[in-house]
FILUMTOR-766622 format. One record per residue: residue number from 1; z, y, x of N, C-alpha, C, O, CB in turn. Coordinates in steps of 0.02 Angstrom, whole numbers. Glycine has a CB too. Layout:
+-----+--------+--------+--------+--------+--------+--------+--------+--------+--------+--------+--------+--------+--------+--------+--------+
! num !   n.pz !   n.py !   n.px !  ca.pz !  ca.py !  ca.px !   c.pz !   c.py !   c.px !   o.pz !   o.py !   o.px !  cb.pz !  cb.py !  cb.px !
+-----+--------+--------+--------+--------+--------+--------+--------+--------+--------+--------+--------+--------+--------+--------+--------+
! NUM !      Z !      Y !      X !      Z !      Y !      X !      Z !      Y !      X !      Z !      Y !      X !      Z !      Y !      X !
...
+-----+--------+--------+--------+--------+--------+--------+--------+--------+--------+--------+--------+--------+--------+--------+--------+
END
This chain:
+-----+--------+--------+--------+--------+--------+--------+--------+--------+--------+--------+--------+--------+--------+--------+--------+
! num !   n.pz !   n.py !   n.px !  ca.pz !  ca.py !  ca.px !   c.pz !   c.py !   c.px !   o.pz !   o.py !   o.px !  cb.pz !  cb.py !  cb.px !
+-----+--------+--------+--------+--------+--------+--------+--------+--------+--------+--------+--------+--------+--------+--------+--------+
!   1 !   -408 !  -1164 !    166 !   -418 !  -1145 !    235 !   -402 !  -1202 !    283 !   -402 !  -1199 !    345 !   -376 !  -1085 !    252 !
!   2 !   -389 !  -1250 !    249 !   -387 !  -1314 !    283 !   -325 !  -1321 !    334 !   -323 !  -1360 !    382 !   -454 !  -1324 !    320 !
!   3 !   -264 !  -1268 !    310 !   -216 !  -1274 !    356 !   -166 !  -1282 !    325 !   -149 !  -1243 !    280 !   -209 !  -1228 !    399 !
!   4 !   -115 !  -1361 !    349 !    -47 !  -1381 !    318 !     -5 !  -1316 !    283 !    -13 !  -1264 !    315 !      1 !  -1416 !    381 !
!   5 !     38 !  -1310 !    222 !     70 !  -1282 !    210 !    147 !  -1274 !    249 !    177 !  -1221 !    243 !     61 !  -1295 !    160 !
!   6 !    169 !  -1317 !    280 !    207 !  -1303 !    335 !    176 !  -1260 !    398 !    220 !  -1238 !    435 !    227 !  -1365 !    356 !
!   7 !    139 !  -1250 !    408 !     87 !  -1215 !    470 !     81 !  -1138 !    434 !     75 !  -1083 !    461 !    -10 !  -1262 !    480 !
!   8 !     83 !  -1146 !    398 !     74 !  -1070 !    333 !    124 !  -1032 !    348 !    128 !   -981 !    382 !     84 !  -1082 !    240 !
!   9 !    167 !  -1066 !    316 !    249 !  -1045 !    313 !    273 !  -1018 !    377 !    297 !   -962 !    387 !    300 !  -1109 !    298 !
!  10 !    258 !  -1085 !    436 !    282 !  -1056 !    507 !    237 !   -986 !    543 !    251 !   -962 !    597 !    273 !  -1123 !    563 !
!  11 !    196 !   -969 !    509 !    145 !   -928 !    535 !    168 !   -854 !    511 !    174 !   -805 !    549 !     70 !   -953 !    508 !
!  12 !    180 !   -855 !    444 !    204 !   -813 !    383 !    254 !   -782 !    409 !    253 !   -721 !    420 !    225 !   -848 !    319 !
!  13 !    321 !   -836 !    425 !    384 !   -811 !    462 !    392 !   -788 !    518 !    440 !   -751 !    529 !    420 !   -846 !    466 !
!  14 !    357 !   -804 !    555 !    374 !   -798 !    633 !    373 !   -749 !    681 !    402 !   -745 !    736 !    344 !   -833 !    660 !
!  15 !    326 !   -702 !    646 !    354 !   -657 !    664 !    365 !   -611 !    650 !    383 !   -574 !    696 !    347 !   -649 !    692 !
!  16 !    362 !   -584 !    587 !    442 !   -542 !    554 !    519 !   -587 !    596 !    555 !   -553 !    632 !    449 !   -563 !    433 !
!  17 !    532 !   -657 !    584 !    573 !   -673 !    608 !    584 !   -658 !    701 !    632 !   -633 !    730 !    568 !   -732 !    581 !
!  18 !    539 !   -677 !    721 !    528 !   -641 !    782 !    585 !   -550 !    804 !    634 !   -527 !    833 !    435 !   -626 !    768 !
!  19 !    531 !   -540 !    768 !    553 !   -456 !    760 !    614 !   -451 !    755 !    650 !   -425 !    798 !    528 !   -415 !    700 !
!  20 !    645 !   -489 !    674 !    723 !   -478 !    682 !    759 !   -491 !    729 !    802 !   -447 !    737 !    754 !   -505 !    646 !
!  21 !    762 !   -542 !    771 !    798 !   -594 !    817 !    796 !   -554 !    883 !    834 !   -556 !    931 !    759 !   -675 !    823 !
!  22 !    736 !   -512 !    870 !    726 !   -473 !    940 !    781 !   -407 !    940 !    803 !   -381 !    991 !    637 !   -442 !    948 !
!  23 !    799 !   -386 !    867 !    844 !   -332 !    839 !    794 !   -270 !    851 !    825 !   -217 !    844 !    925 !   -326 !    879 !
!  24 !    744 !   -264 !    864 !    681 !   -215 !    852 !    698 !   -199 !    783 !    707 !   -138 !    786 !    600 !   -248 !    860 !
!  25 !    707 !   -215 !    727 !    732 !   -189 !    672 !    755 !   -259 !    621 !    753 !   -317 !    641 !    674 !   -138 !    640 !
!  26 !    772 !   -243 !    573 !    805 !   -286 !    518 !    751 !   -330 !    490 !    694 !   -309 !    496 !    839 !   -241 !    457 !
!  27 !    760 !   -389 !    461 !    709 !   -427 !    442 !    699 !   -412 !    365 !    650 !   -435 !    335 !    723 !   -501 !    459 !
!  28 !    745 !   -375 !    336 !    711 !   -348 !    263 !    692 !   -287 !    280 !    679 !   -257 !    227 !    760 !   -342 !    194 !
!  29 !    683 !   -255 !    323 !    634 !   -194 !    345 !    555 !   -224 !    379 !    502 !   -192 !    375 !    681 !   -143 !    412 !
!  30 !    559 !   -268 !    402 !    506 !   -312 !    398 !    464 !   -300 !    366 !    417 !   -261 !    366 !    517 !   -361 !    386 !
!  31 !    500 !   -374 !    307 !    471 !   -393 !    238 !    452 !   -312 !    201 !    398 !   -304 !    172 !    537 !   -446 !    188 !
!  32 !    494 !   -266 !    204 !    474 !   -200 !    156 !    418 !   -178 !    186 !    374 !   -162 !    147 !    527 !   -137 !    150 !
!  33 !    403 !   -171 !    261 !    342 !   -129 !    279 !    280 !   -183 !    253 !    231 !   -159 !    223 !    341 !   -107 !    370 !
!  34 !    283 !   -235 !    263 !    223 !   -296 !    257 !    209 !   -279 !    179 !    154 !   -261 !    156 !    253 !   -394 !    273 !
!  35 !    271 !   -288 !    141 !    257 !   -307 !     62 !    250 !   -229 !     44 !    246 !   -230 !    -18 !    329 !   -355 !     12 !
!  36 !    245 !   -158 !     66 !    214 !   -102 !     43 !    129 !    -91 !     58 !     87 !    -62 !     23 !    254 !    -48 !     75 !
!  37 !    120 !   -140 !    146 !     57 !   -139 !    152 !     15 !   -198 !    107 !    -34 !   -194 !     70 !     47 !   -144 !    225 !
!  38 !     40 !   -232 !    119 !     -2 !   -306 !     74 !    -17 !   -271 !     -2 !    -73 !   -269 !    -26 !     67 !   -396 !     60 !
!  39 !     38 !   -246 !    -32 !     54 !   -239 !    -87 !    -12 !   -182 !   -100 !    -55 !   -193 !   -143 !    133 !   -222 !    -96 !
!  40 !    -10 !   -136 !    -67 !    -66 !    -86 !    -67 !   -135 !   -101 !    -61 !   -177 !    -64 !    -85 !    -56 !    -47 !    -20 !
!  41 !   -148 !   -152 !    -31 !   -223 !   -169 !      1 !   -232 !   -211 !    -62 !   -288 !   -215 !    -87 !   -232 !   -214 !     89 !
!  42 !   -183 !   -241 !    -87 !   -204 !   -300 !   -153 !   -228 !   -254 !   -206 !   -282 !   -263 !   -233 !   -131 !   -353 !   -190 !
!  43 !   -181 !   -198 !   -223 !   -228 !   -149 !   -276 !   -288 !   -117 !   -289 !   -323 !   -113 !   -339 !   -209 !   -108 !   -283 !
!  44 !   -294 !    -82 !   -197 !   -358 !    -76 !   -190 !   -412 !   -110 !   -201 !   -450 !    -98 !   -248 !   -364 !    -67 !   -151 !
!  45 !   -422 !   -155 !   -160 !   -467 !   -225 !   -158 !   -444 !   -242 !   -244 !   -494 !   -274 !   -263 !   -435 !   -299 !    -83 !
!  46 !   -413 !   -240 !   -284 !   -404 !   -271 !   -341 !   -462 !   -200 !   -389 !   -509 !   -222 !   -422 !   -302 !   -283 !   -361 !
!  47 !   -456 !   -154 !   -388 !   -498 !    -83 !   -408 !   -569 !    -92 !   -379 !   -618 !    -71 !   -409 !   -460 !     -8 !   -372 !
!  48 !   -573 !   -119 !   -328 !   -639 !   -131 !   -299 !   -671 !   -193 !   -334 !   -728 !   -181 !   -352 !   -634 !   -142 !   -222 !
!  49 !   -651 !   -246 !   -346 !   -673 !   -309 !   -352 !   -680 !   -294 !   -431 !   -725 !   -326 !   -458 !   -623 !   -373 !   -322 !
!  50 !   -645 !   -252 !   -474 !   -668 !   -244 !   -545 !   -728 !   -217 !   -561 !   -765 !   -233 !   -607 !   -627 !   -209 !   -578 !
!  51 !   -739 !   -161 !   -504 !   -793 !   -110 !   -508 !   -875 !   -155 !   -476 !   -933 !   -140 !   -488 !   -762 !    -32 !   -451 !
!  52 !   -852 !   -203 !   -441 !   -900 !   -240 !   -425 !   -927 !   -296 !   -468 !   -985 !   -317 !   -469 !   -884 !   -261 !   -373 !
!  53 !   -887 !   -311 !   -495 !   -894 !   -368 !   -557 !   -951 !   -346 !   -600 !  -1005 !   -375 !   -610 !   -822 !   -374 !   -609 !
!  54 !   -922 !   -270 !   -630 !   -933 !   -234 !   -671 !  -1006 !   -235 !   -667 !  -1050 !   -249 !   -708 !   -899 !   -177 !   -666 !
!  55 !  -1006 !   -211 !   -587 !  -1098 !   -188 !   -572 !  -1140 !   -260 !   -565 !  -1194 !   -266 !   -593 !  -1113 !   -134 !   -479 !
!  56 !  -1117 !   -305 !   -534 !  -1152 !   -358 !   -520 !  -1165 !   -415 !   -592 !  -1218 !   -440 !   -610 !  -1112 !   -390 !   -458 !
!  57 !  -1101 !   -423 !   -622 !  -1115 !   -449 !   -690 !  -1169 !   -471 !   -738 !  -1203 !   -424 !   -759 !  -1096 !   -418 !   -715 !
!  58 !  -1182 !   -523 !   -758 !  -1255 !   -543 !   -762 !  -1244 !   -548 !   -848 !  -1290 !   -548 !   -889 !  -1283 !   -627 !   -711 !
!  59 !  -1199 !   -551 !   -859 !  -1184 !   -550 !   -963 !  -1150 !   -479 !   -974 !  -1126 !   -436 !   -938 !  -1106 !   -628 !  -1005 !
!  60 !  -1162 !   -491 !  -1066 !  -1133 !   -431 !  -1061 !  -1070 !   -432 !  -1090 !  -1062 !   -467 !  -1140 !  -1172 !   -383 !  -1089 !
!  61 !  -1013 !   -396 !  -1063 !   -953 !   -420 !  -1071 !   -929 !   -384 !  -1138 !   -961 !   -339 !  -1164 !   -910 !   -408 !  -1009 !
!  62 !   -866 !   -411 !  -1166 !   -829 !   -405 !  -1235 !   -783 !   -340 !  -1241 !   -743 !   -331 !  -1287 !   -782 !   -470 !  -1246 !
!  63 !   -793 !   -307 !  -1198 !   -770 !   -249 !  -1178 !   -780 !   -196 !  -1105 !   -773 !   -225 !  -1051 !   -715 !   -266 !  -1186 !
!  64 !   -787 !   -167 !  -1105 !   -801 !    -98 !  -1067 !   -753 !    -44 !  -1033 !   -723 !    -18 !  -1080 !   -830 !    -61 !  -1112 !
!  65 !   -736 !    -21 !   -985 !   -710 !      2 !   -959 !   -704 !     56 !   -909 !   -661 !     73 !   -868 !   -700 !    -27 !   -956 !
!  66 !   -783 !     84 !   -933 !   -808 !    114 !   -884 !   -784 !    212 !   -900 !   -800 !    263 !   -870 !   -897 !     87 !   -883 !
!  67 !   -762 !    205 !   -932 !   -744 !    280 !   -930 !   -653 !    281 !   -903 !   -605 !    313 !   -924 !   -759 !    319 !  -1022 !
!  68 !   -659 !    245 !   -866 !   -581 !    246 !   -845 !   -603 !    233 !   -767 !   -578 !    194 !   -726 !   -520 !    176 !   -888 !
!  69 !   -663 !    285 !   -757 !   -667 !    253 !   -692 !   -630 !    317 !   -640 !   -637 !    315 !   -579 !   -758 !    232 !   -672 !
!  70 !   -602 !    354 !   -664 !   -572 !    403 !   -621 !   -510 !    368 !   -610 !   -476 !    378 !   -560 !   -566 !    477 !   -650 !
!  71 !   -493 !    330 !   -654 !   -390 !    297 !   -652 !   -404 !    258 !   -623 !   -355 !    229 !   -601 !   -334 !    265 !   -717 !
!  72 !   -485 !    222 !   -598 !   -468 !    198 !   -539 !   -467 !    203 !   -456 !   -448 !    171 !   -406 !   -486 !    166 !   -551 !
!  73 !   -514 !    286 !   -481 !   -515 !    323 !   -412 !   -416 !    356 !   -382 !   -390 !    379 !   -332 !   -583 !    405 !   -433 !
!  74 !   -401 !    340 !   -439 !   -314 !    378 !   -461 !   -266 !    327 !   -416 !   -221 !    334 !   -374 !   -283 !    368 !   -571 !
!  75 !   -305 !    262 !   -452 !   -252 !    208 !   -419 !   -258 !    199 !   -356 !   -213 !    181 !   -319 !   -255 !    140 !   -444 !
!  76 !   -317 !    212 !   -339 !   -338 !    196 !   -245 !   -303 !    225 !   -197 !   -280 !    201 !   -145 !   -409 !    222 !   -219 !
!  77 !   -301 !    316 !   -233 !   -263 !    375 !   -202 !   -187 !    333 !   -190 !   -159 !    312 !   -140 !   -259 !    452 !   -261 !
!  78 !   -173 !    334 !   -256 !   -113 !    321 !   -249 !    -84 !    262 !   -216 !    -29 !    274 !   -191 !    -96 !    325 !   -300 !
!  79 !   -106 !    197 !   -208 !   -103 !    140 !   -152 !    -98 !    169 !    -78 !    -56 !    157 !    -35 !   -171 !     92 !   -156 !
!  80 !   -155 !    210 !    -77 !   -163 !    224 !      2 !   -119 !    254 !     27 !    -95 !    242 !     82 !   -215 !    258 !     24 !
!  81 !    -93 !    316 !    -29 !    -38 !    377 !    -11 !     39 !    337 !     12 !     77 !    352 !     58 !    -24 !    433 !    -93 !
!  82 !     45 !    283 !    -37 !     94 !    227 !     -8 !     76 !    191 !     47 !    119 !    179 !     89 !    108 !    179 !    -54 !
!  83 !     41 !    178 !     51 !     33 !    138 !    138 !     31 !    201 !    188 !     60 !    198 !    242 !    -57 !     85 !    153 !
!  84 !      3 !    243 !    172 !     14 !    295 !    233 !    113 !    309 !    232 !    158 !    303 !    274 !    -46 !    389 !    211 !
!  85 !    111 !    326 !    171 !    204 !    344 !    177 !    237 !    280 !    200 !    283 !    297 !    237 !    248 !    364 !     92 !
!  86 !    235 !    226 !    195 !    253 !    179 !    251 !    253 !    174 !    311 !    299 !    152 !    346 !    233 !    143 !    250 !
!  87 !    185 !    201 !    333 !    170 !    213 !    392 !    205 !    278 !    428 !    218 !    272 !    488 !    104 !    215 !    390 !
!  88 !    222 !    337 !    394 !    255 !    389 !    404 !    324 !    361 !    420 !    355 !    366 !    473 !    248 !    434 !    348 !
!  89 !    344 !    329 !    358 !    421 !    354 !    352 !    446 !    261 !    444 !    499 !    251 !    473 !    472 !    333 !    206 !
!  90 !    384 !    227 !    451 !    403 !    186 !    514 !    388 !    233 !    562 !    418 !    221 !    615 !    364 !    116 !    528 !
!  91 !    353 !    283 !    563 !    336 !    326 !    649 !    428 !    383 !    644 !    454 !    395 !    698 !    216 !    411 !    643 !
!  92 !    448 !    398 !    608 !    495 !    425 !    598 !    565 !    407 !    626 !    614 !    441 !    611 !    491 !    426 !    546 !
+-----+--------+--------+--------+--------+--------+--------+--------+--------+--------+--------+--------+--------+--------+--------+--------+
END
């Protein structure tokens, strides 16, 4: 992305750090709401990008996985149900 890894870092921190310094809340309450949402959207998008592979795929692959496609309708539920309960248990 063509941007210094110091520029990353300061971007990354600043404002969760922000937030803390402001005492709006704790800076590992921060990091927990970010790393439940991040953490959630990576699974999803990770369930999506298999299922797309799958369809777009131009060989034929060394294994199959397609009858497990409800555990991944399972896993989606369940990502989202955690980012919403994040979202709950911060409006609270």
């Amino acid at each position: 992305y063509s941007i210094s890894r110091r520029k990353a870092l300061l971007l990354t921190l600043s404002l969760p750090l922000l937030i803390a310094l402001l005492n709006l809340t704790t800076f590992l309450s921060v990091l927990e709401i970010t790393g439940t949402i991040t953490g959630g959207l990576v699974g999803i998008l990770t369930v999506l990008m298999f299922w797309k592979a799958q369809k777009m795929g131009k060989r034929t692959p060394e294994y199959s996985l397609s009858p497990y496609k409800a555990l991944g309708w399972i896993l989606i539920v369940l990502f989202a149900v955690g980012i919403l309960y994040q979202f709950l248990r911060l409006a609270v």
